[in-house]
C-alpha positions, 0 to 999 in steps of 0.5 A: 213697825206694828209687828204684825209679823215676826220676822222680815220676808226680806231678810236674806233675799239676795238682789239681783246682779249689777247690770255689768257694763256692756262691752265696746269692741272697734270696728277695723276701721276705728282700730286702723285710725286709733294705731294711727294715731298711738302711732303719731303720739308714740304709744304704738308697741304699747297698744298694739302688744295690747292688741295682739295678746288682749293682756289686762291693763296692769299685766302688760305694764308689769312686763319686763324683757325677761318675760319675752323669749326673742328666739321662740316669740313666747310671751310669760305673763306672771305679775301686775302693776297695781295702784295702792294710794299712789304707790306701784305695787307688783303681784301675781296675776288676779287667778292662777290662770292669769299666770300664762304664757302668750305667743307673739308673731314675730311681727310683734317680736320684732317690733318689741326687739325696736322697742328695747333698742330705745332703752337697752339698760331699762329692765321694764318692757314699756317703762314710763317716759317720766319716771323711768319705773313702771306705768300706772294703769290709770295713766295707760287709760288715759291715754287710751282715752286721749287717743280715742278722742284725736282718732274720732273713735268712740270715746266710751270704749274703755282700755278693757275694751282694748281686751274685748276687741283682741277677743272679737278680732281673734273670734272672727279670724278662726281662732277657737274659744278654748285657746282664746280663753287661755290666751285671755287667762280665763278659766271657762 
């Protein structure tokens, strides 16, 4: 304000990054009692396809029976559900990475093979039990935070952190981080 220099020190300085949210991971135990409880109030494929794949909110939403191969179990994800002011938007995966394909174990196939027998005629994999159409992401982490809550979890575990669980699960059962980056749709 007095001009005592010419021009501001601070002018360009990049500020440090946000604190990014620490991740929350399940134990088993909160896992088993979240399946449960998906299982009682009928959201268990939804969930449990989530954390077999650890596929984004908007990924899994936007899958569509064409996407699964019933004969070899793979799973191709190349499209996502988003919310633009109330309206279902479909597009391609945030990277080209995203765009892969995941293979399920046939537990998982043949869970999904009971799933279609519930809505044989309906194109959308886990289609709202409202509208018909596609689930909006938000509402899919809503329930996720209802199921939380019934199941006596940790109720700050966000339907992201679904993804961080699959992640830790499969770490620890031997699978190697290069194949869980792209199981994931990470570039590195």
């Amino acid at each position: 304000q007095d001009g005592l220099i010419r021009m501001n020190p601070a002018i360009g300085c990049k500020l440090p990054p946000k604190k990014a949210r620490e991740m929350q991971v399940l134990t088993r135990e909160e896992l088993q009692r979240f399946l449960i409880q998906a299982k009682f109030e009928g959201y268990y494929e939804v969930f449990l396809l989530d954390l077999a794949t650890g596929l984004r909110r908007g990924e899994l939403m936007a899958l569509q029976w064409d996407d699964l191969n019933f004969k070899t179990g793979v799973l191709n994800v190349n499209k996502q559900v988003y919310d633009v002011r109330g309206q279902l938007q479909l597009s391609t995966p945030k990277t080209k990475n995203s765009v892969r394909k995941v293979a399920l174990s046939q537990q998982a196939v043949d869970l999904l093979v009971q799933e279609h027998e519930q809505h044989p005629d309906n194109p959308i994999l886990f289609p709202s039990p409202r509208t018909g159409g596609y689930w909006s992401p938000d509402a899919v982490s809503r329930i996720n935070r209802k199921l939380l809550a019934k199941a006596g979890t940790e109720e700050h575990v966000r339907f992201h952190d679904l993804r961080h669980t699959f992640a830790t699960m499969a770490l620890s059962s031997g699978v190697d981080v290069k194949t869980l980056s792209s199981m994931l749709g990470h570039y590195s």
